[in-house]
NUMITOR-492442 format. One record per residue (C-alpha): x, y, z. Coordinates in steps of 0.1 Angstrom, whole numbers. Layout:
<atom u="X" v="Y" w="Z"/>
...
This chain:
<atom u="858" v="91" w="-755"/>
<atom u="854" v="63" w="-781"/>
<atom u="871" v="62" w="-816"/>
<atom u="858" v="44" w="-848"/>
<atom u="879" v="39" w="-879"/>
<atom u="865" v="31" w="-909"/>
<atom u="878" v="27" w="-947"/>
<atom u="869" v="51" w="-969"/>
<atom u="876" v="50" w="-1010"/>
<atom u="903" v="85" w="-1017"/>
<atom u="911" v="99" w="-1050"/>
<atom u="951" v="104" w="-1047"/>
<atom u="973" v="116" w="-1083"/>
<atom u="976" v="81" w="-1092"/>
<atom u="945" v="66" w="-1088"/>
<atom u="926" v="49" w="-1062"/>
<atom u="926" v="38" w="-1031"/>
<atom u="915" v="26" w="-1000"/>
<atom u="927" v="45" w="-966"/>
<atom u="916" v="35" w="-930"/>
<atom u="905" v="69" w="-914"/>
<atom u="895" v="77" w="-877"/>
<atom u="868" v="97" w="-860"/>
<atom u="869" v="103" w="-819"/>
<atom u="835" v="105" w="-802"/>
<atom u="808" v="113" w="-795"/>
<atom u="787" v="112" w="-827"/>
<atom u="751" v="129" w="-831"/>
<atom u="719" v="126" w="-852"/>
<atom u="695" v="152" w="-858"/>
<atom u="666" v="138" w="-861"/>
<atom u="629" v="146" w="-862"/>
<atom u="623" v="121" w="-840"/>
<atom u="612" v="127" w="-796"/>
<atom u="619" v="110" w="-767"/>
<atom u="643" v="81" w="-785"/>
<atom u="653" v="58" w="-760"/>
<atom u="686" v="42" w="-750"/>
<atom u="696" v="11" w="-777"/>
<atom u="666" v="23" w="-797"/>
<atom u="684" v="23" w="-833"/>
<atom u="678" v="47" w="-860"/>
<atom u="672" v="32" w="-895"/>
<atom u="675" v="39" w="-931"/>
<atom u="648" v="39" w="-951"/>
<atom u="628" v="74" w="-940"/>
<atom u="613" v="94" w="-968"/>
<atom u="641" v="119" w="-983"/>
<atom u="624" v="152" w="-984"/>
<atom u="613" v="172" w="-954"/>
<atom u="573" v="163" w="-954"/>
<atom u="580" v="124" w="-961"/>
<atom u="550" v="120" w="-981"/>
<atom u="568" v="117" w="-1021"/>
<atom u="603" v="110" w="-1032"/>
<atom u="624" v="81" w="-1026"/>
<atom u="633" v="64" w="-996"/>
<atom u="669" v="71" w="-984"/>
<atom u="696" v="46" w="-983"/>
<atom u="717" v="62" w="-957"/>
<atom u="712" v="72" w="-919"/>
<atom u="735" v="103" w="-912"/>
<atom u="753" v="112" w="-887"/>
<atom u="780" v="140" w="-875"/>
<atom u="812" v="146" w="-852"/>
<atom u="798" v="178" w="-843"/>
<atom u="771" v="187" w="-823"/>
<atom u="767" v="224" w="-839"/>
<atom u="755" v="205" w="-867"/>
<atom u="734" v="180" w="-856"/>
<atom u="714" v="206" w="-836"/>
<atom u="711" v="221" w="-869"/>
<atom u="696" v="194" w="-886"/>
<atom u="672" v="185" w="-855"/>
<atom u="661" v="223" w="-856"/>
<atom u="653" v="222" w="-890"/>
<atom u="635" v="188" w="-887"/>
<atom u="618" v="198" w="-856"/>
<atom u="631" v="169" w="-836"/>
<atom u="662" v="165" w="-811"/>
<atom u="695" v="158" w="-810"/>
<atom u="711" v="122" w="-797"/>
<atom u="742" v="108" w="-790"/>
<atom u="750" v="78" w="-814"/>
<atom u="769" v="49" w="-820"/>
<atom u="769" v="38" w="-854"/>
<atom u="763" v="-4" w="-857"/>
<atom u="784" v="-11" w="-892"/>
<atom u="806" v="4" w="-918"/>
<atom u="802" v="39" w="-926"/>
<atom u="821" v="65" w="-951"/>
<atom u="818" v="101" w="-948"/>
<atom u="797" v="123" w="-968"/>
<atom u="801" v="161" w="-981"/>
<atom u="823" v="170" w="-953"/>
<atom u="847" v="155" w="-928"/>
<atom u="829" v="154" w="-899"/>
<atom u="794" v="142" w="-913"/>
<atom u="789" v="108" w="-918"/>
<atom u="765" v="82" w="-940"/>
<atom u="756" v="45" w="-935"/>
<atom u="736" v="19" w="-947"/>
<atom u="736" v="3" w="-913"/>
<atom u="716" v="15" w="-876"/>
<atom u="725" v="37" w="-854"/>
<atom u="724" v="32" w="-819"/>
<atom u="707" v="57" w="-792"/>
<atom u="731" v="62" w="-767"/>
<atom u="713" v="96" w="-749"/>
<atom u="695" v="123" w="-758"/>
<atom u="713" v="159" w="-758"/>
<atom u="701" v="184" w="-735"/>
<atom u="728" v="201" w="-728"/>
């Protein structure tokens, strides 16, 4: 099972400051995407509401420690869920095990379990 660490900006009572953190593999991406292949990498830049046709373009590719979530997300989207390996920095978003970055993911597999 693989771990990443990554830094990530924390509010403590005096201040701020920057805290290396972990998160143990695997990591998923629901997506709205079919039939992604191995090493294909998932980009930011995909329309930010559900239909893709108005709104900005997001900055950020998620991603999530657990696959509950991610199926989620691909059920929603009407996609499926893969196995990812993120290719550059990332931080986490709302919660502590979903993830945001700027950078690609990397298809590792498609879930079917």
């Amino acid at each position: 099972m693989a771990k990443w660490t990554f830094r990530q900006t924390v509010q403590t009572s005096t201040g701020y400051e920057e805290r290396h953190l972990s998160v143990d593999g695997p990591l998923y991406h629901g997506s709205r995407a079919k039939r992604l292949a191995r090493d294909t990498q998932i980009t930011p830049g995909r329309r930010t509401n559900s239909w893709g046709d108005e709104g900005p373009r997001s900055r950020n590719v998620y991603f999530t420690s657990t696959l509950d979530v991610a199926k989620s997300y691909a059920a929603q989207a009407g996609g499926e869920v893969y196995e990812v390996e993120p290719t550059g920095p990332f931080k986490t978003d709302y919660r502590g095990d979903e993830f945001k970055t700027e950078h690609p993911l990397r298809v590792i597999r498609k879930v079917t379990d």
